[in-house]
N, C-alpha and C positions, 0 to 999 in steps of 0.2 A: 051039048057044047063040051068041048073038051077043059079040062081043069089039067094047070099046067103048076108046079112047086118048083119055089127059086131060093134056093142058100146062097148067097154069093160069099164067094170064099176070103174075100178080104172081112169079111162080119167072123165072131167068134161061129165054133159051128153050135149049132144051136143041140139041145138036146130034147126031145117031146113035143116039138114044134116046127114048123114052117115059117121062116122070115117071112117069106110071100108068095098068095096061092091069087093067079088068075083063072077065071074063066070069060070068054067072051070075052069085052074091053072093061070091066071090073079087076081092079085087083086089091087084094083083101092084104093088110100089113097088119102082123104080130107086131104084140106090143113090145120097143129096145128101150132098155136103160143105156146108159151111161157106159157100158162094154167097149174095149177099147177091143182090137185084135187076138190079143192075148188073153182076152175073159177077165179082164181086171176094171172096177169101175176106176174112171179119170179121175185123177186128184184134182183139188177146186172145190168150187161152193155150186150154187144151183144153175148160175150162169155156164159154168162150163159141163156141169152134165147136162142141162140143155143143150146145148151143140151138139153132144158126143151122141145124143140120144137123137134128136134131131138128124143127122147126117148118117144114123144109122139107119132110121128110116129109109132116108131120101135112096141110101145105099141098096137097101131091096127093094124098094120101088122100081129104079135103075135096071135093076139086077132084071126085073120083068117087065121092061119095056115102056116103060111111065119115065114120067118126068113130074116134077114137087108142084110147077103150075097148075097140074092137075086133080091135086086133092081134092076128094068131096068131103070127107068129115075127117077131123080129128080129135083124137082124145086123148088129153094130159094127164099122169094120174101124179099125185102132188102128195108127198109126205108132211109138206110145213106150206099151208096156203099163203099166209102173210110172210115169208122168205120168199116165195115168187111173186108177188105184190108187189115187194119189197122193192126188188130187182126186174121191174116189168119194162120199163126203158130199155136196157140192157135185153132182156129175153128177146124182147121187139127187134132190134138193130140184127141178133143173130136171123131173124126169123126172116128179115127182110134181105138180110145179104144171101142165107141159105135157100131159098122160096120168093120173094119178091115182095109186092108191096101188098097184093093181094089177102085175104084171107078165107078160107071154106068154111063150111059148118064147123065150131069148136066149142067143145066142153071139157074143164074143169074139172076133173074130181080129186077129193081131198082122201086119200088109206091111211091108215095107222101102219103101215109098213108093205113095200115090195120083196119079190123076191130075194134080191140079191140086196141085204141089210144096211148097206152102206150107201144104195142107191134112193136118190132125191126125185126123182123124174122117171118116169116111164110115158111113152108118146103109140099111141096107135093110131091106124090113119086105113083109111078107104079112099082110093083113088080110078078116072076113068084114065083107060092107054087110046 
């Protein structure tokens, strides 16, 4: 099967990675923070780097021929659990206007720190096109 890598140029460009690598009708999403255009995480609280992180997914998914209906799993990686708890009404509403009502496989994981220091969220995801 041919394996096909997607940067889409509206995402920051990535460095050491692949936003998104298809093969067949799989395609595999790197994990995004909160990265606006410019490489800078969104100012806000966890609500809106969920979105920014969220939408940058959906963005390389896109980018390779998927659509967010389509996630098989995804995974949250979470610096403060009970700050997205906190605010899970709110995460929901993005999730449902971003993605729909639906939801795939998801896990939860709680790090003592992502990449980029100031970032709250990180979202990776596996989707069929």
């Amino acid at each position: 099967m041919t394996i096909s890598l997607h940067n889409p140029a509206s995402l920051a460009k990535p460095s050491g990675f692949t936003h998104a690598v298809r093969c067949g009708d799989t395609v595999w999403l790197s994990g995004q923070t909160a990265l606006d255009a410019d490489g800078r995480i969104v100012p806000g609280g966890i609500v809106e780097q969920f979105r920014q992180a969220l939408s940058n997914v959906i963005v390389s998914l896109r980018g390779a021929g998927g659509d967010p209906q389509r996630f098989l799993s995804v995974t949250i990686y979470l610096t403060d659990i009970p700050d997205y708890q906190a605010h899970g009404k709110e995460i929901g509403a993005v999730w449902k206007e971003l993605v729909g009502r639906d939801y795939p496989a998801m896990t939860g994981v709680g790090v003592t720190g992502l990449w980029q220091t100031e970032a709250l969220v990180e979202i990776q995801a596996v989707a069929s096109v």
